[in-house]
Structures are given as structure tokens and as C-alpha cells.
C-alpha positions as CSV (number, residue, x, y, z in Angstrom):
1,X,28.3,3.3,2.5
2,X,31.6,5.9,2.5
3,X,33.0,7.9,4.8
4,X,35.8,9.4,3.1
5,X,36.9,12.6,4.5
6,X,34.4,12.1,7.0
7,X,35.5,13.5,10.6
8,X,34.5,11.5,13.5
9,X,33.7,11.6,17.3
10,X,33.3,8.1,19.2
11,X,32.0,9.2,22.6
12,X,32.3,6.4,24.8
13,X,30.8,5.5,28.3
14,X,30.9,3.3,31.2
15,X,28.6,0.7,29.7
16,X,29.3,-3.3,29.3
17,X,28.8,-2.9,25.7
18,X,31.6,-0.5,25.5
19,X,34.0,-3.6,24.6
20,X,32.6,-2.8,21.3
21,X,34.1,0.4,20.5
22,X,37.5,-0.5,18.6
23,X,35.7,-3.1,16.6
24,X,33.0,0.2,15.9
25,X,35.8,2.7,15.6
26,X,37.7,0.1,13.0
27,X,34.5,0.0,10.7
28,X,34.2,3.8,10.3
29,X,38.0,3.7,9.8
30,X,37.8,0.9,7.1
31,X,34.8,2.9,5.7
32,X,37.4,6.1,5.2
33,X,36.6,8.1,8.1
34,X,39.0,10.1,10.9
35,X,38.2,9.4,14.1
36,X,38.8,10.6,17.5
37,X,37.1,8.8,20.7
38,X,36.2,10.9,23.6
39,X,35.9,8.9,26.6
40,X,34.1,9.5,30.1
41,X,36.2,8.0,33.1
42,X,34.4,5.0,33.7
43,X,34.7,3.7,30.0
44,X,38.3,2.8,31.0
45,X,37.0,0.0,33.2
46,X,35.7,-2.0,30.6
47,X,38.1,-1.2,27.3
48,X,41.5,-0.3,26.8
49,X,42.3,3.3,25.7
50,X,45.3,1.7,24.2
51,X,43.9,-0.5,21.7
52,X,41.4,2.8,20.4
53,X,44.9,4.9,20.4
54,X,46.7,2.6,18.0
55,X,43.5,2.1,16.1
56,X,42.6,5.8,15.3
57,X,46.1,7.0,15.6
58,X,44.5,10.2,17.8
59,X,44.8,10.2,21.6
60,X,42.2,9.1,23.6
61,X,40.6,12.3,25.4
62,X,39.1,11.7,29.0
63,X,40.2,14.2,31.1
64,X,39.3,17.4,30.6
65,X,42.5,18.9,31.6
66,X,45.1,16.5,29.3
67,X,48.3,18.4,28.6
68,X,48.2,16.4,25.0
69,X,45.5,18.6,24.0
70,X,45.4,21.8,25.7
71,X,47.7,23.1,22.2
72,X,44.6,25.2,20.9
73,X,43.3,26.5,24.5
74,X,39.4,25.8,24.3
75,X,39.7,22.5,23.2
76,X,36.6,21.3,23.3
77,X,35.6,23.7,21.1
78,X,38.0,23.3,18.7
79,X,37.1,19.8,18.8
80,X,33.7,19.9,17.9
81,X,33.8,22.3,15.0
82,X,36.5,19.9,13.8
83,X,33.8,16.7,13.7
84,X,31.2,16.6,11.3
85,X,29.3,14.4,13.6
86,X,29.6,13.0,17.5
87,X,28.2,9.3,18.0
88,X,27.8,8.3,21.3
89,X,27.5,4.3,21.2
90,X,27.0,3.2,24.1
91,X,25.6,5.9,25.8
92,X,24.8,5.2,29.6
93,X,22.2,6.8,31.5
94,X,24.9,8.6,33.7
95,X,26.1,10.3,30.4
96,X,22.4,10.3,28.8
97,X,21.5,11.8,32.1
98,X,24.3,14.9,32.1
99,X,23.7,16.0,28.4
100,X,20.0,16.4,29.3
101,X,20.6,18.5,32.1
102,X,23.8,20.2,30.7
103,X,26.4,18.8,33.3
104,X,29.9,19.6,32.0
105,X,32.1,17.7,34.3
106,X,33.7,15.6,32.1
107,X,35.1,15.5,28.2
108,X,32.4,13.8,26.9
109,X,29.8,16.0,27.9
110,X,31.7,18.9,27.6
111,X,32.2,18.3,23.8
112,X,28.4,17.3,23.8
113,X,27.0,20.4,25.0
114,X,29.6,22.3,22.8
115,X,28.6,21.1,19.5
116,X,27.0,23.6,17.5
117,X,23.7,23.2,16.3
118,X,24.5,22.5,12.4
119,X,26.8,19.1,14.0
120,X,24.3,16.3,14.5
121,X,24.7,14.6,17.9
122,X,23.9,10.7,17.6
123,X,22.9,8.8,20.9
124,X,22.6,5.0,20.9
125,X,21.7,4.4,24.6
126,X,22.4,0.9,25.9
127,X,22.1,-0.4,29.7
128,X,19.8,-2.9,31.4
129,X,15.9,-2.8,30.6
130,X,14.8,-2.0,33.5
131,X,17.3,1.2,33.7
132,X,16.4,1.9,29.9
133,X,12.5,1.9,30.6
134,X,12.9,3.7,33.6
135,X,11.0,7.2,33.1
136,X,13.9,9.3,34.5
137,X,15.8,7.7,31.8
138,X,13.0,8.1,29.1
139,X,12.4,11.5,29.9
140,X,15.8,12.2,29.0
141,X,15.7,10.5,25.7
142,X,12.9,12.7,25.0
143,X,14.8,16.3,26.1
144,X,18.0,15.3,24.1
145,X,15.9,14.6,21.2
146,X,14.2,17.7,22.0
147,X,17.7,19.4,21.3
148,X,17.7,17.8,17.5
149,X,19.8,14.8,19.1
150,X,19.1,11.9,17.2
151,X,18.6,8.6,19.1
152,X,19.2,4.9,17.6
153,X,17.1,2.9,20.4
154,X,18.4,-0.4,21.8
155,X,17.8,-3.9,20.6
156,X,16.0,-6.1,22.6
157,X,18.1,-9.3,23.8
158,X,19.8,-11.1,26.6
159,X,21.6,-8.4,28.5
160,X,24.7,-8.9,30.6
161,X,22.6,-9.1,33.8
162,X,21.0,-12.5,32.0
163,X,17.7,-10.6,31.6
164,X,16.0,-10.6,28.3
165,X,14.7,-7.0,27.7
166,X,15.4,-3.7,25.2
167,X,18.6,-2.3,26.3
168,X,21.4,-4.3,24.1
169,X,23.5,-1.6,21.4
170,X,22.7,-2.0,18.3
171,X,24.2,-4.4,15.4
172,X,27.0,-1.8,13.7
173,X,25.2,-2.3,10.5
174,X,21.9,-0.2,11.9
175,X,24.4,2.3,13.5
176,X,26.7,3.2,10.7
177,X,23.5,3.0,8.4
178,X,21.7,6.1,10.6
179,X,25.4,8.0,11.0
180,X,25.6,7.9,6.9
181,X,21.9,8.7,6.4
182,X,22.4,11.7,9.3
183,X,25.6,12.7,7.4
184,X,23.5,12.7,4.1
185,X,21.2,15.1,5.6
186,X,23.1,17.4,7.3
187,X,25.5,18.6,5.1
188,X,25.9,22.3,5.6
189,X,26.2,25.5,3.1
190,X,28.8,28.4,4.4
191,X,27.9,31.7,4.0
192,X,28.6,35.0,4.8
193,X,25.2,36.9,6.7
194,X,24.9,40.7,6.0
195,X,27.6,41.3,8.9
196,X,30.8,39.3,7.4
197,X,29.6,36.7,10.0
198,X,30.3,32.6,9.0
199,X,27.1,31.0,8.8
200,X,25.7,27.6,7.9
201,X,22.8,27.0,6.2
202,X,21.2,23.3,5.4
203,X,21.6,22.2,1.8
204,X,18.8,19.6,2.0
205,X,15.4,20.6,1.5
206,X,13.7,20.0,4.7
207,X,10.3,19.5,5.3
208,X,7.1,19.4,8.5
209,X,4.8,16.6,8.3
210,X,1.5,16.1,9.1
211,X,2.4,15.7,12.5
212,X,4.3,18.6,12.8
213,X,8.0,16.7,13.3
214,X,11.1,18.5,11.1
215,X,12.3,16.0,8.7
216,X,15.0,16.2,6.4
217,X,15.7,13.8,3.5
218,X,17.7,10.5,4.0
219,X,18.3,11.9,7.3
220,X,16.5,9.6,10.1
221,X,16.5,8.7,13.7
222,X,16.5,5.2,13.7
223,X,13.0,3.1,14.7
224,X,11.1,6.5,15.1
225,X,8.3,4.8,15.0
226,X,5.8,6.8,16.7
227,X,3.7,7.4,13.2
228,X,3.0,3.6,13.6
229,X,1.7,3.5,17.1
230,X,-2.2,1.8,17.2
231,X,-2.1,2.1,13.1
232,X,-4.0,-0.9,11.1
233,X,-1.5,-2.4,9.1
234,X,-2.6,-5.3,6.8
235,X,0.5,-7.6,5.1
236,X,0.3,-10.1,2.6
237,X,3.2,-12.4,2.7
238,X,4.0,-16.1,1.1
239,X,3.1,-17.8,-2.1
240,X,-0.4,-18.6,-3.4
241,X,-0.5,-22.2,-4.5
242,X,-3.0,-22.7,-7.7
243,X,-4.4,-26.4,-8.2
244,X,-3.9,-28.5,-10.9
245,X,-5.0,-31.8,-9.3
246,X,-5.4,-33.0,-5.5
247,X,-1.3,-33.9,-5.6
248,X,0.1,-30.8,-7.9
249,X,0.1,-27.3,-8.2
250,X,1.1,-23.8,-9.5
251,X,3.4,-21.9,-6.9
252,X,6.6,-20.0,-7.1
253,X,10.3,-19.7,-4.9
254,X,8.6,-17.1,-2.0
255,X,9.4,-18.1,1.6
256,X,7.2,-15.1,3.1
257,X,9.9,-14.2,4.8
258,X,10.6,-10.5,3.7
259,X,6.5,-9.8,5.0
260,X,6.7,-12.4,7.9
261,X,9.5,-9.7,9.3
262,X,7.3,-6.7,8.4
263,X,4.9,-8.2,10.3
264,X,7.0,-8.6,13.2
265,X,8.4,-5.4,12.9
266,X,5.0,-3.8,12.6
267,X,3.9,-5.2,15.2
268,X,7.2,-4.8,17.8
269,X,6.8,-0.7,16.4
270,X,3.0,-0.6,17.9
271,X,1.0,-1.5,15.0
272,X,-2.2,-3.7,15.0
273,X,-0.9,-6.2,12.9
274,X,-3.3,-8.3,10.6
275,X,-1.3,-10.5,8.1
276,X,-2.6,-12.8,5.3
277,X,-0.1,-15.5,4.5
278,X,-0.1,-17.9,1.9
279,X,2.0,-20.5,2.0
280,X,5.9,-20.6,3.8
281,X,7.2,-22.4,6.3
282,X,8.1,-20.3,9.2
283,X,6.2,-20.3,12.3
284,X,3.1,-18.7,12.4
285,X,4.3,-14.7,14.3
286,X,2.4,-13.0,17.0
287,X,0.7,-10.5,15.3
288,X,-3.5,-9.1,16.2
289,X,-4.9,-11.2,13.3
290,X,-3.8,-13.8,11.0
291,X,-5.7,-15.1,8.1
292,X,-4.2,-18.4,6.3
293,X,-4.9,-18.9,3.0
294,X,-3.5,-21.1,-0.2
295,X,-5.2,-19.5,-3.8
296,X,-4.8,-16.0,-5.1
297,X,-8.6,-16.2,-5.2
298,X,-8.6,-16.5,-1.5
299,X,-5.9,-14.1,-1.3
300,X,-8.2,-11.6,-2.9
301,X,-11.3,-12.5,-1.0
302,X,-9.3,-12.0,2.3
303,X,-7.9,-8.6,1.3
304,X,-11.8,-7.6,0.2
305,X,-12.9,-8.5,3.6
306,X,-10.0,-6.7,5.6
307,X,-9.3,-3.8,4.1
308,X,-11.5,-1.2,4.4
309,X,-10.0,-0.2,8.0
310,X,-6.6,-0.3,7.0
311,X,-4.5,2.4,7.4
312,X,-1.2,0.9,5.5
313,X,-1.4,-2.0,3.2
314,X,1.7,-3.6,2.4
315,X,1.3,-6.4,-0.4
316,X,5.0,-8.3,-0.1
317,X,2.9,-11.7,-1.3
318,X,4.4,-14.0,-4.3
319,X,0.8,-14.0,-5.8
320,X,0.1,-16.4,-8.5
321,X,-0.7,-14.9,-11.6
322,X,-2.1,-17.9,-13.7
323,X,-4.5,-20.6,-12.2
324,X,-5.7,-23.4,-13.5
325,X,-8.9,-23.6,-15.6
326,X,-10.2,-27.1,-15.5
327,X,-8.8,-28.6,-11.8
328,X,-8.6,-31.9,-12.0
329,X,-10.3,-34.1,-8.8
330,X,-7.9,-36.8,-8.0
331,X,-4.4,-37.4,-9.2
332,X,-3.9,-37.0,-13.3
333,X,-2.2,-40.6,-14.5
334,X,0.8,-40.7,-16.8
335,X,-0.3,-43.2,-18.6
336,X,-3.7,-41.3,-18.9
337,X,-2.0,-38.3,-20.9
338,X,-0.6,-37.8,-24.0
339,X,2.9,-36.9,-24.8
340,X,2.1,-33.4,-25.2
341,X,-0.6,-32.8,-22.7
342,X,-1.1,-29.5,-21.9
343,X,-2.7,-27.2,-19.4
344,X,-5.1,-24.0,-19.7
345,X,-4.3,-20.8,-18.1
346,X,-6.4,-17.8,-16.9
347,X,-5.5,-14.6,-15.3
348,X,-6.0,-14.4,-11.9
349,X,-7.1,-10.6,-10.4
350,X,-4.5,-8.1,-10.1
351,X,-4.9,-7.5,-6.5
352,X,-2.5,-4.7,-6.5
353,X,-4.2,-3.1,-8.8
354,X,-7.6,-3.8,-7.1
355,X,-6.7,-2.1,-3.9
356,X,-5.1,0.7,-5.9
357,X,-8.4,1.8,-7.8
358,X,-10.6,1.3,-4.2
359,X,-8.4,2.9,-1.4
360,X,-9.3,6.2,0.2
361,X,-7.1,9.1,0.4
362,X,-5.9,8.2,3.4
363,X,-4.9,4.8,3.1
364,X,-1.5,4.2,2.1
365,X,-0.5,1.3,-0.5
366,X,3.2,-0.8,-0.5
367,X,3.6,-3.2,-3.4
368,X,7.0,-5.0,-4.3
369,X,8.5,-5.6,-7.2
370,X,10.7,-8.6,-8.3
371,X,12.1,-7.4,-11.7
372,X,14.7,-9.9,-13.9
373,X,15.3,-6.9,-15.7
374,X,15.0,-2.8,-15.8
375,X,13.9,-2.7,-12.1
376,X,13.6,0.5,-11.4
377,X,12.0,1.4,-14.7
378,X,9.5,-1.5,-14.4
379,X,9.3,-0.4,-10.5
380,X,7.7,3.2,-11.5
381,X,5.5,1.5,-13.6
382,X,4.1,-0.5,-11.9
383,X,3.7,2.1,-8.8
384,X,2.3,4.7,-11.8
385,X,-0.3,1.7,-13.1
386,X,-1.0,0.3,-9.1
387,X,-1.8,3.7,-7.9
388,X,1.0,2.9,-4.7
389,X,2.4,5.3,-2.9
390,X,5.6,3.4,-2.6
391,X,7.0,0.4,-4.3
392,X,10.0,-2.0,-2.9
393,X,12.0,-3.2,-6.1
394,X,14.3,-6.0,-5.9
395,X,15.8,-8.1,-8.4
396,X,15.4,-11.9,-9.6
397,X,18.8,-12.6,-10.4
398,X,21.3,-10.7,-8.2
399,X,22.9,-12.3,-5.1
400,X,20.8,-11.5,-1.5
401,X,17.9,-10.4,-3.6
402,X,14.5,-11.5,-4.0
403,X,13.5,-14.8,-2.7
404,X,14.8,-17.7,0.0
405,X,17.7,-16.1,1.1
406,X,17.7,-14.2,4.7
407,X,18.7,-10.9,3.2
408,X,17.6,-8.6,0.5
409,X,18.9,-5.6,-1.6
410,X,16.2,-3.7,-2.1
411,X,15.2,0.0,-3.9
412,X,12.6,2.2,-2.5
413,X,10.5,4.4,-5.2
414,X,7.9,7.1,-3.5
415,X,5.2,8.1,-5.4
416,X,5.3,11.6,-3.7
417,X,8.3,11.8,-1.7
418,X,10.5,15.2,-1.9
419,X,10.7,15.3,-6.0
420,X,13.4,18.8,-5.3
421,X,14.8,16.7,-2.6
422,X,15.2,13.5,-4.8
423,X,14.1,11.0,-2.5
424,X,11.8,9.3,-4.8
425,X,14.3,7.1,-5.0
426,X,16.4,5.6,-2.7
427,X,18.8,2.5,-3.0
428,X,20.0,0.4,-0.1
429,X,23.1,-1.5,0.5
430,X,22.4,-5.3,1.4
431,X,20.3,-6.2,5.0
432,X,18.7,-8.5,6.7
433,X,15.3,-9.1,5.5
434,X,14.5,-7.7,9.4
435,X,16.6,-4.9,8.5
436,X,15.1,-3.9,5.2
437,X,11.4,-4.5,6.9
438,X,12.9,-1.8,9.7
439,X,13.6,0.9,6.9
440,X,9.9,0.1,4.7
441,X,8.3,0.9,7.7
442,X,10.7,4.0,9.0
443,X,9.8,5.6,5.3
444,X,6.3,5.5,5.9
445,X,6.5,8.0,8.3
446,X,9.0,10.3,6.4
447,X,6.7,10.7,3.3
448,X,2.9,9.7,4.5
């Protein structure tokens, strides 16, 4: 992630979480961005303008008529063709609710208002449940958005008033990850029109989807997540275990976790979740139907049974691809064997592969990849060979990769996915496995 050269707004707000905002405004800073925080009046009761002052070596703006910055006469609009973006984190619902209805009475909305269209607005709204799921304040959410603000929606947490609810701002990884994948998006052409007029003109190739919403590569509103609402979504996640006798078997290093948080992040997004696990030891997740199983046999015969009605099938399973020929009842004695006993192998079925020759047109097939070597050229391989439309490629040797750990670094390779725009590929920085689960699924709607 860089943000050299990048120029900054921080709009801040009169919202508990605004303690935040140095530690925020250092990360861009670190990251090589300029930043200047915009403040509304309230935000000085909860963080010291300054701390942000000696941090961003610019002046703290909060009053609309500051003698530091009247130099250039209509500030505010110098100010905002300066930025290449204005983040908001936290937004209130005070300040959620005066950009919606275009209140100027302070700096921050001011500045808002005055950005022109080409400078993406970011909101990340954060208050107390009950405020956020109000439907004044949702209705709001919906006009900004309306106005091609981009909104990064709260976590869900224990809020300040001790309540556990959807209001908490979000971890600064998810919020510097949208302001670099908006930046990426949004970066602008100048022209001159037919009149000697400055213009700007997108340089990304943008694109309507089926459902009619303007998307533009790499850029995305974070959790937009409404392509997922009521959708079947069947996961496989875990290892298969194949029997050699009643005390050992065949398995591999998977913990499911990497499709144990799809699932839950399916499921939190609106989707009817049904998940076949093979073996892991996390506890089983709330999700509309789970199916246990332990062979790659039953794997398949689970899958067979579920997945006509599917509209998304993600296969993030560790599934065995030997089993064992003759099982043996009972435990096999070492004193029974010889020094070089050995064991027969057969294939099992190439699930993947099954799905990939029986879907219909409008299903829409994940596989992942674990590569030790030539990832991404083994990836589009295997998503050529599979028939997927998307395949998750990660790597068994590099740190926070693959299996056991909590995080993953993973690549995404789209079988149809803006081949002008070059988003068939698209590599990611290090997550959470939660994290990484949160962009699969925000994908799927971009290119299906």
C-alpha cells in the first residue's frame, strides 16, 4: 500500500472513536501521504487539535472563518481541489446528516459539499447501534451514496455505551485498504474540451453490472454486499481425513479456517449459508446448514446432493487427493509388517473439476489454490482446467500464507473480470483470514 504524493483530507467529527484520528492520520503519513484534518467543532471535545497539528505539520481547520487560512479567499475551494481524496473517519450522524441535506455551517461540511465530482468522498460512519440502524440515519447513508460517496460500514462490537451492536469504526487496515483501492480507481485524465475548458476524465475503464450499479476497477465501497443478500452460498472448508486403519490416516496441515470465515462472512453479508466441513477444530459457526463429513468421498457425495441450488460455490477445502485402497479393520501391528511395507494409492475425484463440468451458467465457481511454486501460473491453470470463474492462489512456503496461521496473503485471478481494465489479477497485501474472506466475497459482486 503507498501513498506517496498522495494528498489527504481527515474530516473529523464529534464521535468517541475520534481519539483515533492521530494514530489514523500517522498511518497515511508513514504510508507517504500529505495530510490536512478538517475538523467540525465538537471533535475538539474528544482529541486534541494539537497533537494532529504537530503530526501533519498543517493547521487544524474548524472554523470556517480562521484568519490562518483565509490567504487564498474561497478556501474551501481551494482546499478541495488540492485533496485527491476527503475521508471522513468517524463520521457522526450530525455530520452524516448535514452532507445529505447540504448544510454548510461548518468546515467540514463546507469542504464536503465543495468537492468536485472527480474527488472521491469516503464516509466511515461510526456511533451507537441504535443511532446507526436508525432509518433517519440509514436513509442518509443511502443519499450520500447516492452522490458517488463511498461508505466503509461499521464493525460490529462493544460500543462505548457497553452495548454490543454495528456502529464501532473500522480496523485502519480495512480503511486505508478502501482509500488506496478508491485512489486506484479514480485517478483522473486532464483535458482540454472544445472551449479551452479544464476537464477531467476517468482513466479506468468503468463498467454497469447486471444490476445496474457503476463500478470501476479496484475501486470498491467497502462490505457492499447487497449482491449477496438471500443468495445460496455453499463452502467447503477443512481437511478430508482418508483411512488407513481404525487408528491412522491420510490428512494434510488445513485448519478450515480461511472457509470457516467465509462462512461467517457470508452469512453476517445476508447469504444462506450451507457449509461442508471436514475436519478442524474450531467451533462449529452459525450458518443455515452444516454438513460434517471426514473422506473426500463424502465430501463429493455432499457437494452432489447440495449443489444444484447454489448460486456461489466456494471450494476453500484441503481435499485429499490419494485414499487408501485396501483399509485395514483394526489397528495394523508393527511386528505384523515388514521393514518395507508399503501402502496403495488411488485418485480420489477431482471435485473441482466435477462442479466445473456440471454448473449452469449462472452459478458461479471459487476454487483455491496452494501452489509451492509458480502460483499464479499454476493458479490460471487450474481456473482454465476447473472451468472457475475465480481462483484464490496462495502459497505453501511464504510466511502468513496458506495453512494454520490466522492470516493469509492471497492473489485473486478472474476468469472474466475487466481483461482492458487488468483486473484479472489482483494481489493483496497480508489480512486476516476474516479480512481476506471480506474481499473474496466483495469481488463477487464486482465481476459476477
Amino acid at each position: 500500500m503507498d501513498f506517496k504524493n498522495k494528498k489527504i483530507i481527515l474530516g473529523i467529527t464529534g464521535s468517541i472513536a475520534t481519539y483515533k484520528a492521530p494514530i489514523l492520520a500517522r498511518e497515511f503519513i508513514k504510508l507517504g501521504a500529505t495530510v490536512k484534518v478538517i475538523a467540525t467543532p465538537a471533535a475538539k471535545e474528544f482529541v486534541s487539535f494539537s497533537v494532529l497539528e504537530n503530526l501533519t505539520q498543517n493547521p487544524v481547520i474548524s472554523n470556517l472563518f480562521d484568519e490562518r487560512i483565509q490567504g487564498k479567499g474561497a478556501w474551501h475551494i481551494d482546499i478541495a481541489y488540492w485533496c485527491d481524496t476527503m475521508l471522513i473517519a468517524p463520521c457522526s450522524a450530525t455530520s452524516l446528516s448535514k452532507i445529505a441535506t447540504g448544510n454548510c455551517d461548518n468546515a467540514l461540511s463546507c469542504v464536503a459539499i465543495a468537492l468536485p465530482k472527480e474527488k472521491p468522498l469516503i464516509l466511515a460512519p461510526a456511533m451507537d447501534f441504535t443511532m446507526f440502524e436508525h432509518s433517519t440515519t440509514q436513509k442518509n447513508i443511502d443519499t450520500v451514496k447516492n452522490f458517488g460517496a463511498k461508505i466503509i460500514l461499521p464493525d460490529e462490537g462493544e460500543l462505548a455505551s457497553g452495548l454490543i451492536g454495528k456502529g464501532r469504526l473500522p480496523e485502519f487496515e480495512i480503511i486505508l485498504t478502501t482509500v488506496n483501492d478508491v485512489l486506484a480507481g479514480s485517478q483522473m485524465a486532464v483535458f482540454n474540451d472544445t472551449e479551452g475548458r479544464m476537464q477531467y476524465a476517468p482513466t479506468k475503464l468503468q463498467h454497469n453490472d447486471s444490476r445496474g450499479v457503476l463500478h470501476t476497477p479496484n475501486a470498491i465501497e467497502t462490505k457492499n454486499i447487497s449482491h449477496l443478500t438471500n443468495k445460496k452460498i455453499l463452502i467447503t472448508a477443512g481437511a478430508t481425513q482418508e483411512k488407513i486403519d481404525d487408528v491412522r490416516f491420510i490428512s494434510n496441515y488445513s485448519t478450515g479456517k480461511m472457509g470457516y470465515a467465509l462462512a461467517k462472512v457470508a452469512t453476517q453479508f445476508g447469504a444462506e449459508v450451507t457449509l461442508i466441513s471436514g475436519q478442524t477444530e474450531i467451533p462449529k459457526p452459525t450458518v443455515s446448514n452444516f454438513i460434517q463429513i471426514t473422506t473426500a468421498e463424502e465430501m463429493f457425495e455432499a457437494i452432489k446432493d447440495n449443489y444444484k441450488n447454489q448460486d456461489i460455490i466456494i471450494m476453500s477445502a484441503a481435499v485429499s487427493d490419494f485414499t487408501v485402497v485396501n483399509k485395514v479393520a483394526g489397528k495394523i501391528k508393527k511386528q505384523d509388517i515388514s521393514d518395507d511395507y508399503s501402502i496403495q494409492l488411488k485418485k480420489t475425484v477431482d471435485i473441482l473439476k466435477w462442479i466445473g463440468e456440471n454448473k449452469t451458467s449462472s452459478q458461479f465457481v471459487i476454487g483455491f489454490a496452494l501452489e509451492a511454486e509458480n502460483e499464479i501460473e499454476n493458479g490460471r491453470k487450474k481456473l482454465t482446467e476447473k472451468n472457475c470463474d475465480m481462483i484464490v492462489i496462495n502459497s505453501a512456503n511464504k510466511k502468513d500464507s496458506g495453512f494454520c496461521g490466522d492470516n493469509n496473503t492471497i492473489s485473486i485471478l478472474f476468469k472474466d473480470g475487466f481483461k482492458d481494465g487488468k483486473l484479472q489479477l489482483q494481489n493483496f497485501e497480508t489480512m486476516s483470514k476474516e479480512k481476506c474472506a471480506e474481499e473474496i466475497l466483495i469481488k463477487i459482486g464486482i465481476v459476477n
